[in-house]
GUKOL-85091 format. One line per field, with one value per atom (N, C-alpha, C): residue number from 1; atom name; x, y, z. Coordinates in steps of 0.2 Angstrom, whole numbers, plus 5000, padded with zeros to 4 digits. Example, Ala and Ser with C-alpha at 12.3 -4.5 7.8 and 13.67 -1.06 7.14 Angstrom:
REM residues 2
i: c(1/1/1/2/2/2)
at: c(N/CA/C/N/CA/C)
xx: c(5066/5062/5066/5064/5068/5064)
yy: c(4972/4978/4984/4989/4995/5000)
zz: c(5039/5039/5039/5035/5036/5039)
REM end
This chain:
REM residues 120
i: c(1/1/1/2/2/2/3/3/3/4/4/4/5/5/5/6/6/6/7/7/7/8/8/8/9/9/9/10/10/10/11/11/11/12/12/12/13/13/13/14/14/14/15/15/15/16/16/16/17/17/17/18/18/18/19/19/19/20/20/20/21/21/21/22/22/22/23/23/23/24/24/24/25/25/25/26/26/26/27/27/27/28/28/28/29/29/29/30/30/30/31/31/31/32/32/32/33/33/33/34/34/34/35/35/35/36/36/36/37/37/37/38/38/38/39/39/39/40/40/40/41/41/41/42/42/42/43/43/43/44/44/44/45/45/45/46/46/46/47/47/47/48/48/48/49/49/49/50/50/50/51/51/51/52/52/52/53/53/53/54/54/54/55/55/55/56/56/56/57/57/57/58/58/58/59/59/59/60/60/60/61/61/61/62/62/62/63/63/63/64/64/64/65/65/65/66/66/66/67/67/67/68/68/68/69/69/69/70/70/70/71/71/71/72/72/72/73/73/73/74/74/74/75/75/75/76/76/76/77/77/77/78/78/78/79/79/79/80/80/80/81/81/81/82/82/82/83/83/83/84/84/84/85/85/85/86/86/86/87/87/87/88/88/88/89/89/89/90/90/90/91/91/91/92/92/92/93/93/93/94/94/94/95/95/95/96/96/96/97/97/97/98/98/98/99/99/99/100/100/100/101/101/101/102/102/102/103/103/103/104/104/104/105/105/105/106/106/106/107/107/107/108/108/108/109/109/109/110/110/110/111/111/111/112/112/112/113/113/113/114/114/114/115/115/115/116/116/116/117/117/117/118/118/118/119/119/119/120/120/120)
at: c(N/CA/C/N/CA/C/N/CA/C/N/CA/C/N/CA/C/N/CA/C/N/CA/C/N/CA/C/N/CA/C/N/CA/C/N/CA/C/N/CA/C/N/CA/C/N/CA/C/N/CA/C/N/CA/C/N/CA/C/N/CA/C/N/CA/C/N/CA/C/N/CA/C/N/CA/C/N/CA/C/N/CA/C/N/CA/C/N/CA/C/N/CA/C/N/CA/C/N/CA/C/N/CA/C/N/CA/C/N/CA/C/N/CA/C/N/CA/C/N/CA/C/N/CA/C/N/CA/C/N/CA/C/N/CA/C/N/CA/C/N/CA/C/N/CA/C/N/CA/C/N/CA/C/N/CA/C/N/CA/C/N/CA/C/N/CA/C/N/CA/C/N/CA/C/N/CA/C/N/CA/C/N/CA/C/N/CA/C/N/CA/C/N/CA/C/N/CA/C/N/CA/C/N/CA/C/N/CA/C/N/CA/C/N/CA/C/N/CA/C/N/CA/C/N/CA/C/N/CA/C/N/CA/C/N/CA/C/N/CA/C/N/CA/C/N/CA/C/N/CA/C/N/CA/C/N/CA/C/N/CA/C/N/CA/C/N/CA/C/N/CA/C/N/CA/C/N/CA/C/N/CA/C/N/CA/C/N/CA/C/N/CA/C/N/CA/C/N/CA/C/N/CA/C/N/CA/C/N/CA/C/N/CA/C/N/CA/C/N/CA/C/N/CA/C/N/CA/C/N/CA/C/N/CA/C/N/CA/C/N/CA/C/N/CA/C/N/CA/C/N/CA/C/N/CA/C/N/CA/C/N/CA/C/N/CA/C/N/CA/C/N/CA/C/N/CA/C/N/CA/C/N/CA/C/N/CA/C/N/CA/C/N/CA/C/N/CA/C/N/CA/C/N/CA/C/N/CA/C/N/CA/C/N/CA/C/N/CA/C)
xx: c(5023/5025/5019/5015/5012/5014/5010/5010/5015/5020/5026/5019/5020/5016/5021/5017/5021/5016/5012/5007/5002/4998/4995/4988/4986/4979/4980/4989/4989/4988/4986/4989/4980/4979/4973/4968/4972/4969/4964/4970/4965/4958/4958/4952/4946/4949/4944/4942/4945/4942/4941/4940/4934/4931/4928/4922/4918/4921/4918/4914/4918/4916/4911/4909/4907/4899/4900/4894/4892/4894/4892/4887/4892/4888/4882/4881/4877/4869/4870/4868/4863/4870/4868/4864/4865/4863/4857/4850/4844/4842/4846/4848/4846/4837/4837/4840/4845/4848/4852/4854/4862/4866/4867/4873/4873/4870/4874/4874/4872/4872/4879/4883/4886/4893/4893/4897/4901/4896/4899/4900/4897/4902/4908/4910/4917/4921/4918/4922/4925/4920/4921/4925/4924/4930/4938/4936/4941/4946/4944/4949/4954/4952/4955/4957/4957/4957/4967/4966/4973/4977/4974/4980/4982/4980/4982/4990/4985/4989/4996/4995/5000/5006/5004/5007/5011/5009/5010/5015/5016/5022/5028/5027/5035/5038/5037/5040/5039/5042/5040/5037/5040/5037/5028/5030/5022/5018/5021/5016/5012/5017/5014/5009/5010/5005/5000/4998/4992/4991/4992/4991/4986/4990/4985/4978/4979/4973/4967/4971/4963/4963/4965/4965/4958/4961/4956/4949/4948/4944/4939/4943/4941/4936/4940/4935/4928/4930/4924/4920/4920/4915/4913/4916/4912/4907/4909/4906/4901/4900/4894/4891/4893/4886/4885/4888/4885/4876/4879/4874/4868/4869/4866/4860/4862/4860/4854/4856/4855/4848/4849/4842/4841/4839/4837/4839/4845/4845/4847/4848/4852/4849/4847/4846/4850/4851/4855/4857/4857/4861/4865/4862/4866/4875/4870/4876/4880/4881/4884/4890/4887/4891/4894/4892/4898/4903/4900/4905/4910/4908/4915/4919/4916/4920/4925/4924/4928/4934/4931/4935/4942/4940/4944/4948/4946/4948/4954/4951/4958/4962/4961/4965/4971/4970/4974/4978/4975/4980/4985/4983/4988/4992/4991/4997/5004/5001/5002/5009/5005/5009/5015/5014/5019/5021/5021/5027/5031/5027/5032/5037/5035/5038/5044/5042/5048/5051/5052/5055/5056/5055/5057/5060)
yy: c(4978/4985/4989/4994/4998/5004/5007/5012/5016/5021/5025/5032/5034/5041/5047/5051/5055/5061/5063/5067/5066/5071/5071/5065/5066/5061/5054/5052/5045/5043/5047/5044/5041/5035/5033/5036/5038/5040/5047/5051/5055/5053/5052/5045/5046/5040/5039/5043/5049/5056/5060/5059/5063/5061/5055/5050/5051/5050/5051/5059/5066/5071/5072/5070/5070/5066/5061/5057/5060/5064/5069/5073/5076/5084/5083/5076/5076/5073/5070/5067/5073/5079/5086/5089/5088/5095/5098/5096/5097/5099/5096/5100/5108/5108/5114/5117/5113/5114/5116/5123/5124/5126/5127/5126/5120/5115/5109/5108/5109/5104/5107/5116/5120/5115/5113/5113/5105/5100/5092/5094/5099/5099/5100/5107/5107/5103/5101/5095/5089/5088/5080/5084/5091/5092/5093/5097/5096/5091/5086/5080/5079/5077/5079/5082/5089/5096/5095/5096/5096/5088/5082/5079/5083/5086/5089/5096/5100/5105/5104/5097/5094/5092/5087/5085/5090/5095/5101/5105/5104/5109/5107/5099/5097/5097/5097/5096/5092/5084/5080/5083/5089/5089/5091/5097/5099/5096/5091/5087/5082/5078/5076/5080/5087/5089/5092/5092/5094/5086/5080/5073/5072/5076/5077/5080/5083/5089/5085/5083/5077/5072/5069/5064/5068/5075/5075/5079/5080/5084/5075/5072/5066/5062/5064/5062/5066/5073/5078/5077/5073/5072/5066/5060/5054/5055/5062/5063/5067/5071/5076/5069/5064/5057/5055/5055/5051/5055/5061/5067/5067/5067/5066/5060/5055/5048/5050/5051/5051/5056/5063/5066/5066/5061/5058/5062/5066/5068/5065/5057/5053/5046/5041/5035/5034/5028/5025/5021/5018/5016/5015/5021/5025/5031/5031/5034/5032/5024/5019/5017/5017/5016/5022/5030/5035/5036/5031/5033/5025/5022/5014/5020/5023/5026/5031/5033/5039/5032/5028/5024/5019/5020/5018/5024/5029/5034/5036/5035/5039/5032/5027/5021/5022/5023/5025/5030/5036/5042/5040/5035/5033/5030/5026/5022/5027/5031/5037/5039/5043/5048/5043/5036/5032/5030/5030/5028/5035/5042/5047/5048/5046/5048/5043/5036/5032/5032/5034/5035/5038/5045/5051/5055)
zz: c(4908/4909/4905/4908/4906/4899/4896/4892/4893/4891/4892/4893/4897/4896/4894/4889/4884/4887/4889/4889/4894/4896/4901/4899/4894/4891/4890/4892/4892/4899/4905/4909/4912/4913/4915/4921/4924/4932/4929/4924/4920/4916/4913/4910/4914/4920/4923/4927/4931/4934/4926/4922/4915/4915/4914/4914/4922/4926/4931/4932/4932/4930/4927/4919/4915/4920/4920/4923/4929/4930/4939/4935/4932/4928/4925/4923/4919/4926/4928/4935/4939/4938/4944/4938/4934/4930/4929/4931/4931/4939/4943/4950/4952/4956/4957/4964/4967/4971/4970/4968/4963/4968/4974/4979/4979/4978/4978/4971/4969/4963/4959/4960/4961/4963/4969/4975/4971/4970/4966/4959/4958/4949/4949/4954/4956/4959/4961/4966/4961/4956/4951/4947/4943/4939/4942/4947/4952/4952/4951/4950/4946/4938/4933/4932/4932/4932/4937/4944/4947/4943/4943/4940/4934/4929/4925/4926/4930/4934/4934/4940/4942/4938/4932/4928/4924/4922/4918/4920/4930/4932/4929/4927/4926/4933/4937/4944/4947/4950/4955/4960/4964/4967/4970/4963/4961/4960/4956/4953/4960/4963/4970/4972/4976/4978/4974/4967/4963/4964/4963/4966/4973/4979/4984/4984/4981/4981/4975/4971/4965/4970/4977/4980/4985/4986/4992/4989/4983/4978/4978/4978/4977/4982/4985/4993/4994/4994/4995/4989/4983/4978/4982/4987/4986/4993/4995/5004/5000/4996/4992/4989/4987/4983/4988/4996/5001/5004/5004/5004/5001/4992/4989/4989/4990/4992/4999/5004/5010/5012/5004/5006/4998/4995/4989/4984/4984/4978/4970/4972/4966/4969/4964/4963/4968/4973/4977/4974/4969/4964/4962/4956/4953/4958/4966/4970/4970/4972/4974/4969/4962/4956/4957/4959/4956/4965/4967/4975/4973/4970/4969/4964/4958/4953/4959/4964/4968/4971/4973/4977/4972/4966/4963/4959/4958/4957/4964/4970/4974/4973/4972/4974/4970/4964/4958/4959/4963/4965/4968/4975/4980/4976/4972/4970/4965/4958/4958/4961/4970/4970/4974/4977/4979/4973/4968/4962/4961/4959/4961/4964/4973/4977/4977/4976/4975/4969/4963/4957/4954/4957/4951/4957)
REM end
């Protein structure tokens, strides 16, 4: 049995869309492309940012669809690393590692918004 969540900062999916975030931000930041480099900071805080929202409404329902929307903030940040990779904006490495962090980041939502939808 997992951790009892009392608050928004225990919940892990949080966590790991921060760290993620953070490792973006930091990655874009010398980015003299600032429509892009603009466009992935938002999209990676984007993530954290609505589980939070969500969590906050106190409302199942709310909360599921702020759920959706860090799922699909999630994807547009792993489709912006596929971009950046492809016209060398970011080590291809380095991409790779921050596109598995998205993949494991949405996988964690799915599950999430399916324990919401079946238990609360």
């Amino acid at each position: 049995m997992g951790k009892k969540i009392e608050r928004f900062e225990d919940l892990e999916v949080r966590r790991e869309s921060m760290q993620l975030a953070g490792e973006t931000y930091k990655q874009f930041h010398d980015l003299h492309d600032y429509g892009f480099r603009d466009q992935i900071q938002r999209a990676a805080v984007s993530v954290p940012s609505n589980i939070v929202e969500g969590y906050e409404r106190r409302s199942n329902k709310g909360y599921i669809q702020f759920l959706y929307i860090a799922r699909g903030s999630c994807g547009e940040l792993r489709t912006q690393l596929y971009i950046a990779i492809e016209v060398s904006l970011i080590d291809k490495a380095q991409g790779i590692r921050l596109i598995e962090c998205t993949r494991k980041i949405s996988a964690m939502l799915t599950r999430l918004i399916q324990t919401r939808r079946d238990k609360f």
